[in-house]
Every structure is written in C-alpha cells, then in structure tokens.
DOTI-455437 format. One record per residue (C-alpha): residue number from 1; x, y, z. Coordinates in nm, 4 decimals, decimal comma, always signed. Each point is the difference from the previous one (the first is absolute). Layout:
  pos      east     north        up
  NUM         X         Y         Z
...
***
This chain:
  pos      east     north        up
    1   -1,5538   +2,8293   +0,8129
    2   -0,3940   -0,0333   +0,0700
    3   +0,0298   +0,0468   +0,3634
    4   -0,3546   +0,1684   +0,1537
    5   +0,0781   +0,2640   +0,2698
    6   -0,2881   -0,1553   +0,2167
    7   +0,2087   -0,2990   +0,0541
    8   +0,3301   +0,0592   +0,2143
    9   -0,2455   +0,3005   +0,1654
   10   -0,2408   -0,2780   +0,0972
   11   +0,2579   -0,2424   +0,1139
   12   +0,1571   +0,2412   +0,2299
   13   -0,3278   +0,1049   +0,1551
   14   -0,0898   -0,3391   +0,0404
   15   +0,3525   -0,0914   +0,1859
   16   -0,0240   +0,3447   +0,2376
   17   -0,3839   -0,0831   +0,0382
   18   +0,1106   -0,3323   +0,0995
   19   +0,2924   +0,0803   +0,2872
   20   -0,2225   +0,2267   +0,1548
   21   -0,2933   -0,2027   -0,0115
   22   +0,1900   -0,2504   +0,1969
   23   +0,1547   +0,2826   +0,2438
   24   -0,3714   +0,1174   +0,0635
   25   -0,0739   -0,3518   +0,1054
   26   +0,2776   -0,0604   +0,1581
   27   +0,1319   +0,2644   +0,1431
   28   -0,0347   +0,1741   +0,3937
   29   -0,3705   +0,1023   +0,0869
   30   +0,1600   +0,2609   +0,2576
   31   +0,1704   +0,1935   -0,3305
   32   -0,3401   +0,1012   -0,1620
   33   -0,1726   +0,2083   +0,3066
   34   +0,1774   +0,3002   -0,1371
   35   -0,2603   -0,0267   -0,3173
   36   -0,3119   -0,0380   +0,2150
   37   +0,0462   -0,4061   +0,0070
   38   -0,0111   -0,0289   -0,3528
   39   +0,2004   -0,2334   -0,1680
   40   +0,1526   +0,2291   -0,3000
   41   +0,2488   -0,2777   -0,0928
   42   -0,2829   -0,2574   -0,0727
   43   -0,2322   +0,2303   -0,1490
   44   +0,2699   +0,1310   -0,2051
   45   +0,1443   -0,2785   -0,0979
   46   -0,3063   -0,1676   -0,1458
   47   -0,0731   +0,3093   -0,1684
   48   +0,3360   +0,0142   -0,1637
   49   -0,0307   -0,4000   -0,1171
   50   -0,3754   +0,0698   -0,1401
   51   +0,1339   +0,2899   -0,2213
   52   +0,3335   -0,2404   -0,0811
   53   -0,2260   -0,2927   -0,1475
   54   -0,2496   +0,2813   -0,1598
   55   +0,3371   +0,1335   -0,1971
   56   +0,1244   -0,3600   -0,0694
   57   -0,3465   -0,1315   -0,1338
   58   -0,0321   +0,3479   -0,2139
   59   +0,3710   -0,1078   -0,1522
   60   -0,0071   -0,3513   -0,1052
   61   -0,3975   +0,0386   -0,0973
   62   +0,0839   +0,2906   -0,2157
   63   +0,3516   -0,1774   -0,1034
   64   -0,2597   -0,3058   -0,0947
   65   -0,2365   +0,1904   -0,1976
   66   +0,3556   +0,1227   -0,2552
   67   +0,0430   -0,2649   -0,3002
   68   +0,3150   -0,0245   -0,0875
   69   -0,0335   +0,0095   -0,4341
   70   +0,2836   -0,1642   -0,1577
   71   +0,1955   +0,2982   -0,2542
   72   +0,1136   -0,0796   -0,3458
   73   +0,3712   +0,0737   -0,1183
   74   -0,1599   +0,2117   -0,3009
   75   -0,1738   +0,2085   +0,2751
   76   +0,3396   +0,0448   +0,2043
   77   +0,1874   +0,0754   -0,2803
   78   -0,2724   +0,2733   -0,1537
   79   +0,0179   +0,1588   +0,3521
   80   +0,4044   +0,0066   -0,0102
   81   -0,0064   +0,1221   -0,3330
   82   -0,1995   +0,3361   +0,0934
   83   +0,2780   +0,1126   +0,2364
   84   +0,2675   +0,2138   -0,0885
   85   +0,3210   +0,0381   +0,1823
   86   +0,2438   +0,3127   -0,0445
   87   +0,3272   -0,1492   -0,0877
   88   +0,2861   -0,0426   +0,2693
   89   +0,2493   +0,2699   -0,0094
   90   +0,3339   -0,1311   -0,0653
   91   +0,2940   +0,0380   +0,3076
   92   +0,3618   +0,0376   -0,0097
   93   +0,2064   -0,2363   +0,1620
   94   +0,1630   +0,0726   +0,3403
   95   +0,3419   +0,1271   +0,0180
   96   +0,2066   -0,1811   +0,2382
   97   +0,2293   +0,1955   +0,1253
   98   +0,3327   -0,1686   +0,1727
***
C-alpha cells in the first residue's frame, strides 16, 4: 500500500477548515463579543484549510516525484530465496469426546 500520511491528514483539515470557514461567515455576529469581536471561527478556519492544502500538495508532489521501477521475477525470487522459515510444529488431532 503506498498511501502518504500527508494525504487523509490534509483532507480532513481541509473538510474541518472548510465547515468552519463557512460557520465564521455565516454564523451570529452577537456570538463572537466574548473573544473581543474577533471572528475565531473564520480565522480559524482558513488557517486550518491553508495547512490542509500545504499537507495535500506536500503528498501527491512528493507521491509524484516516486517512480514506480518495474521488478524482475529473478529479483523476487533471489529475495524469497534468502529467507528462512523454522518449520511448523506438527499438532495432534482433537479428541471429540461424546
């Protein structure tokens, strides 16, 4: 699985950036003179969606820059062949009892 980290952590910053982007907009005036007038939700909110797209454009640009090289069978099976397994222990059959 080649899933970057930067992705789904980008994607929900964007979508949380996003709702209370919209909320800051709009929501009530009357709710933000407990923070000196300030909207928090709109300030917060675009903060939270410029740090989203900064972690999205960080994971597909470095997901970009990876080539994907193509891997021989010999190679495969020279990796396979270095590993050594103990063997699997042998188990008696249940009893049934009845």
């Amino acid at each position: 699985m080649d899933l970057d980290l930067r992705v789904p952590i980008g994607l929900f910053f964007v979508v949380v950036g996003l709702i209370m982007a919209i909320f800051g907009l709009t929501g009530d005036p009357a709710i933000y003179q407990k923070s000196l007038g300030i909207n928090v939700n709109l300030d917060w909110g675009i903060v939270e969606l410029v740090f989203g797209a900064l972690m999205l454009t960080f994971g597909f640009r470095h997901h970009a820059k990876q080539p994907i090289a193509p891997v021989s069978p010999a190679k495969v099976a020279t990796v396979r062949s270095d590993i050594t397994l103990p063997p699997i222990p042998k188990q008696k059959p249940p009893v049934a009892h009845g």
